[in-house]
C-alpha positions in Angstrom: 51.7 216.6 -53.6 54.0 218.7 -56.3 56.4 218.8 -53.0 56.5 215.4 -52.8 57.5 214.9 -56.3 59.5 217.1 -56.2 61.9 215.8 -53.0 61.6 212.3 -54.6 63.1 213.5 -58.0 66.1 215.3 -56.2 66.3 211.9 -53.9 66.5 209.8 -57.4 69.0 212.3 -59.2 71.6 212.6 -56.1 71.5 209.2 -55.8 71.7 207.6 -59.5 74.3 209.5 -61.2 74.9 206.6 -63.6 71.3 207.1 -65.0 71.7 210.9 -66.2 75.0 210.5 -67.4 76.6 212.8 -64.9 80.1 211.7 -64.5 82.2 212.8 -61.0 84.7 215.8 -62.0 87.6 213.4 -61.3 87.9 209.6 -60.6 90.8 208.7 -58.0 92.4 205.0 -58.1 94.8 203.6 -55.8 95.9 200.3 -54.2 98.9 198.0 -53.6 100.6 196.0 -56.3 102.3 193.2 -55.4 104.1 190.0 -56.3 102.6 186.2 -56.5 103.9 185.5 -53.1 102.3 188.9 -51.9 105.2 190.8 -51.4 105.0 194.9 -52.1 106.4 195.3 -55.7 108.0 198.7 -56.0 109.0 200.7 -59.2 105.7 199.4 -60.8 104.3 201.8 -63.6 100.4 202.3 -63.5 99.1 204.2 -66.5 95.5 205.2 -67.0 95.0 205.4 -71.0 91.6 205.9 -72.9 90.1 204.3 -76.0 88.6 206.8 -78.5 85.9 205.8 -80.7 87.9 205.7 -83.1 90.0 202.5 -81.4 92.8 205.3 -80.6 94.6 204.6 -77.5 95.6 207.5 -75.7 97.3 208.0 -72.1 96.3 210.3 -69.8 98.5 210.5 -66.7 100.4 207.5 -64.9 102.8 207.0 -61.9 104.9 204.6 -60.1 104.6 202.4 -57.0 105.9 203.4 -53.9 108.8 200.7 -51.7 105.7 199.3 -50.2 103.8 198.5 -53.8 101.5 201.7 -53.1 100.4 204.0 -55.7 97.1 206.5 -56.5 96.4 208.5 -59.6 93.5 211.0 -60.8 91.8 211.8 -63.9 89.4 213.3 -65.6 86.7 211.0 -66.8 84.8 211.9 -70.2 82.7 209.9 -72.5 85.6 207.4 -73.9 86.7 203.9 -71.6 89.5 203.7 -69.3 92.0 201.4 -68.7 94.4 200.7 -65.9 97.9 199.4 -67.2 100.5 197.9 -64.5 104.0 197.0 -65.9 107.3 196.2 -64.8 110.8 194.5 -66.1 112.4 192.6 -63.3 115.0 190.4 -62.8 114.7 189.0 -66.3 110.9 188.5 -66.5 107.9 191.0 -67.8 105.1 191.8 -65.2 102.1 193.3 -66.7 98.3 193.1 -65.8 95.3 195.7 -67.2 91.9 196.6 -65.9 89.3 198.2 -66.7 88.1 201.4 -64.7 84.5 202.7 -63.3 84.5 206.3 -64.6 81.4 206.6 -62.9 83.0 205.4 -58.8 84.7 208.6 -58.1 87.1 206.9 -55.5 88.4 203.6 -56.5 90.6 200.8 -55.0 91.9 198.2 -57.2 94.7 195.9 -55.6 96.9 194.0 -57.9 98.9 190.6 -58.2 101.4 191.0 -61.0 102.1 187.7 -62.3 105.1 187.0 -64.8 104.3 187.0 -68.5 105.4 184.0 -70.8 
């Protein structure tokens, strides 16, 4: 019987990491950006920044799409939210779009449409 319990606790922590606060060692986030007519959009910078509880926003590593609108970057997730920042000035116009990001996902895709900002 102890057995038992014991297997089904190990099943429950391996498979809930959300529920004991135990946060991956790195998150990784990646995807395509593109355009509204779905066209790559290259040159793109993607920041991951974090909000302090003190409402301080501070970056933590970025990068910048690839010719085909591709890009990837890793962090280190701690206590504080994340937010993933995509922004561009093209041809005249500003591109921007933000999201927020699943510390707890260790490997995360998030496509975006960057749309022109008025």
């Amino acid at each position: 019987m102890l057995m038992l319990l014991v297997v089904a606790g190990m099943v429950s922590f391996t498979s809930s990491r959300k529920v004991f606060n135990i946060l991956p060692e790195t998150v990784t986030v990646g995807g395509q950006v593109t355009d509204e007519n779905g066209q790559p959009f290259e040159g793109v910078g993607v920041s991951v920044s974090k909000s302090t509880f003190m409402s301080l926003i501070i970056p933590v590593t970025g990068t910048k799409t690839d010719e085909n609108g591709f890009y990837q970057v890793e962090f280190e997730p701690d206590d504080e939210t994340f937010t993933m920042r995509y922004e561009i000035d093209k041809d005249g116009h500003h591109y921007q779009a933000h999201y927020g990001v699943d510390k707890w996902k260790a490997v995360q895709e998030h496509d975006v449409v960057l749309k022109k900002t008025e």
